[in-house]
C-alpha positions as CSV (number, residue, x, y, z in Angstrom):
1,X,0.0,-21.7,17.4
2,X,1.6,-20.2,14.0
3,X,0.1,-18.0,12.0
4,X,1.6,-17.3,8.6
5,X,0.1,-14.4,6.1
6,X,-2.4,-12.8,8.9
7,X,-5.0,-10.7,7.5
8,X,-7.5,-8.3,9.2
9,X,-9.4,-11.3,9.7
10,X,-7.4,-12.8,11.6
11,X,-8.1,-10.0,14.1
12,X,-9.2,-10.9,17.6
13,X,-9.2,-12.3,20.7
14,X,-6.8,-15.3,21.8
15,X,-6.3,-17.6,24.9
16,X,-4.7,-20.8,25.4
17,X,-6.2,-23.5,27.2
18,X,-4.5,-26.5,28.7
19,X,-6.0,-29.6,30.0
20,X,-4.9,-32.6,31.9
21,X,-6.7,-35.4,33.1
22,X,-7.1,-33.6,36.5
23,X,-7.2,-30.4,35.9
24,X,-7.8,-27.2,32.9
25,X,-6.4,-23.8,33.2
26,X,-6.5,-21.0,30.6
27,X,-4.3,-18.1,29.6
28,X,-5.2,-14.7,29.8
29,X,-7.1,-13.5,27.2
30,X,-4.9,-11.1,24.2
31,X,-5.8,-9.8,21.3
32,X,-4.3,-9.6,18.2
33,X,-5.1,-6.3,16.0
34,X,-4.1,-7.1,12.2
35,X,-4.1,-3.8,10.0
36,X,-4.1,-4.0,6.0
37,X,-0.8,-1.8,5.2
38,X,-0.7,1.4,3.6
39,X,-0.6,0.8,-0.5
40,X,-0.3,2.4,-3.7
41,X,-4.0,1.6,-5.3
42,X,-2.6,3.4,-8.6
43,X,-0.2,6.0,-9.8
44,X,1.2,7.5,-13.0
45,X,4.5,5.1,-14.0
46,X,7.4,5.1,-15.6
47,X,9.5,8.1,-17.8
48,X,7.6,10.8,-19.3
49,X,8.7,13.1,-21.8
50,X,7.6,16.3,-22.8
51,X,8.3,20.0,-23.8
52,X,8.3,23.0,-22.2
53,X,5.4,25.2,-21.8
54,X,3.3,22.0,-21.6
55,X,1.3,20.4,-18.8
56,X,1.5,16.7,-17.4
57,X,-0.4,15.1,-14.4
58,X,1.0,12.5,-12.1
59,X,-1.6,10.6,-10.3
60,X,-0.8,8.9,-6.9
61,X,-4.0,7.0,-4.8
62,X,-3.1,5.8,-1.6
63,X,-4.7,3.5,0.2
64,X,-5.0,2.4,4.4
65,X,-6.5,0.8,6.8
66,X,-9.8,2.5,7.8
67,X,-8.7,2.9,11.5
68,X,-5.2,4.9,10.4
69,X,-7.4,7.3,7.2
70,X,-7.2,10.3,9.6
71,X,-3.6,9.9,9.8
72,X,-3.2,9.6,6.6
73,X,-0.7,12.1,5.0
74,X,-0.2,12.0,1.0
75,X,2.7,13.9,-0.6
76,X,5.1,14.3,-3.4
77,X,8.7,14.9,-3.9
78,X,11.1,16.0,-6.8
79,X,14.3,14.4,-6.1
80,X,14.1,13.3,-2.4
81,X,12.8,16.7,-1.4
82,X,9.3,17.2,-0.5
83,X,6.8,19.5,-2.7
84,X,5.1,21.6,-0.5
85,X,1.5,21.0,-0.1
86,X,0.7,24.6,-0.8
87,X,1.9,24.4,-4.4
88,X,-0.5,25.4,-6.5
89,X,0.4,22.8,-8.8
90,X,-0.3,20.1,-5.7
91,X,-4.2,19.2,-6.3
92,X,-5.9,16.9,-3.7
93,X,-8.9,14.8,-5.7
94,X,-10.0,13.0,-2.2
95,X,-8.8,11.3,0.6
96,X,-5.7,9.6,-0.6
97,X,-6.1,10.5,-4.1
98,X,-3.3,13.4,-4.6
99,X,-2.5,14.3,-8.2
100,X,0.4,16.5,-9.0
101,X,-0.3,19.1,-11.8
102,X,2.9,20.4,-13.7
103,X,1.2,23.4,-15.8
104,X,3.4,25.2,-18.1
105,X,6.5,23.0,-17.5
106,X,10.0,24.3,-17.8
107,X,13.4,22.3,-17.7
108,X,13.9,22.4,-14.2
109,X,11.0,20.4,-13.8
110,X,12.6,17.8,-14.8
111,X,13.3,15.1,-12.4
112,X,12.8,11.8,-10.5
113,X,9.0,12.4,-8.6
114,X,7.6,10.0,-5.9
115,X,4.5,9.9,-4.0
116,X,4.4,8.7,-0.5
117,X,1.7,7.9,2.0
118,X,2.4,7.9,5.4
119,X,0.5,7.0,8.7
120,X,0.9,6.7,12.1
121,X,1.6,3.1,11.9
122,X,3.7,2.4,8.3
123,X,4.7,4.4,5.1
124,X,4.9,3.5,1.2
125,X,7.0,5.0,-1.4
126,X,5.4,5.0,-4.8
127,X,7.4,3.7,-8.1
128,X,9.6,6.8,-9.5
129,X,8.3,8.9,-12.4
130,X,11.1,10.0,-14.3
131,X,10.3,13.1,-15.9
132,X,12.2,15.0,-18.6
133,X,11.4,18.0,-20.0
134,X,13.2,19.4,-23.2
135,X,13.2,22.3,-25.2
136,X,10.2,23.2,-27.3
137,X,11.1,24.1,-30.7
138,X,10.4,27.5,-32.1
139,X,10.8,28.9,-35.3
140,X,12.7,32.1,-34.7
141,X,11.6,34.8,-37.9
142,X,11.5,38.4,-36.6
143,X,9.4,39.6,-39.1
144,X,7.3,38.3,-41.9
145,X,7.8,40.3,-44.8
146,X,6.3,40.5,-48.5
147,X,8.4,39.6,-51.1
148,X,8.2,40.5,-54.7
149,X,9.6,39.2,-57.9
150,X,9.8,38.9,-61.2
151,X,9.3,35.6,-62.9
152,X,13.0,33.3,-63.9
153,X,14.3,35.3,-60.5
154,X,16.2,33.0,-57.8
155,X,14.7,33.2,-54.2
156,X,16.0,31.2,-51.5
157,X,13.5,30.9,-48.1
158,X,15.7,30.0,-44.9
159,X,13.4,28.7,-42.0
160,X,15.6,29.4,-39.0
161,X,15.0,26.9,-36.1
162,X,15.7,26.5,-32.4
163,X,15.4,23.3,-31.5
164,X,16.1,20.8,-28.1
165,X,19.8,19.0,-29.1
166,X,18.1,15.8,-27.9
167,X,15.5,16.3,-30.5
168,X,17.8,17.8,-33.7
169,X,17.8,14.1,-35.1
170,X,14.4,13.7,-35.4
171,X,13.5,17.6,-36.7
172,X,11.8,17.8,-40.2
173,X,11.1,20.8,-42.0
174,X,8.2,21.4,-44.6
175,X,7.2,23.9,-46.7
């Protein structure tokens, strides 16, 4: 007997029985236990990028087999290392369903993020989630002042700008 692409099922109890002309004798009874695999149901994908000071969810749902849910652990890491589940920024939605909440996000956030799922019996890796955070821009005037003149005068306004390298080339400035 073969059995190709088993599914729960399949689950149950097996024997083999033989038979001659003159006699019949069965196997012991097994039993074969099939268990769906632990998946990724849905999750955030692909690069994101943002500014600092901003906030971005990353969604991870993570589904298992019903006997293996209490053994089911759900986390995050930046970069191979694991984001402790004590982080504020760490929310927990449900059972499986563990969002990651970057408020106020600053460059070192940036990063490769995965979520994992892990049971007793297998594990799953999520897609990464590149993240990149840049810059914000900021217009950098110490003091607004009042400026008076008399008409046919010359006045030049500067507008003095800090701004992400990445994002100098697409920077416009209106008055």
């Amino acid at each position: 007997l073969r059995l190709f692409n088993l599914v729960s099922d399949d689950s149950g109890a097996f024997s083999c029985t033989v038979r001659t002309n003159f006699d019949e004798v069965s196997s012991r009874t097994g039993v074969l236990l099939v268990w769906r695999p632990t998946r990724i149901l849905d999750q955030t994908r692909g690069s994101i990028t943002t500014v600092t000071g901003t906030s971005r969810t990353l969604e991870c749902v993570v589904e298992t087999d019903p006997t293996f849910t209490d053994s089911l652990k759900v986390f995050w890491t930046k970069d191979d290392e694991r984001i402790s589940m004590e982080d504020p920024r760490v929310s927990v939605e449900a059972q499986g369903h563990v969002d990651l909440v970057l408020d106020n996000v600053q460059q070192q956030d940036s990063g490769v993020y995965h979520c994992k799922g892990k049971t007793v019996k297998d594990s799953v890796k999520s897609d990464p989630v590149q993240l990149t955070v840049r810059q914000k821009t900021r217009i950098t005037v110490s003091e607004v002042r009042e400026v008076e003149l008399l008409e046919e005068e010359r006045l030049v306004l500067i507008c003095p700008v800090q701004v992400d390298s990445v994002l100098r080339p697409s920077l416009e400035v209106k008055w």
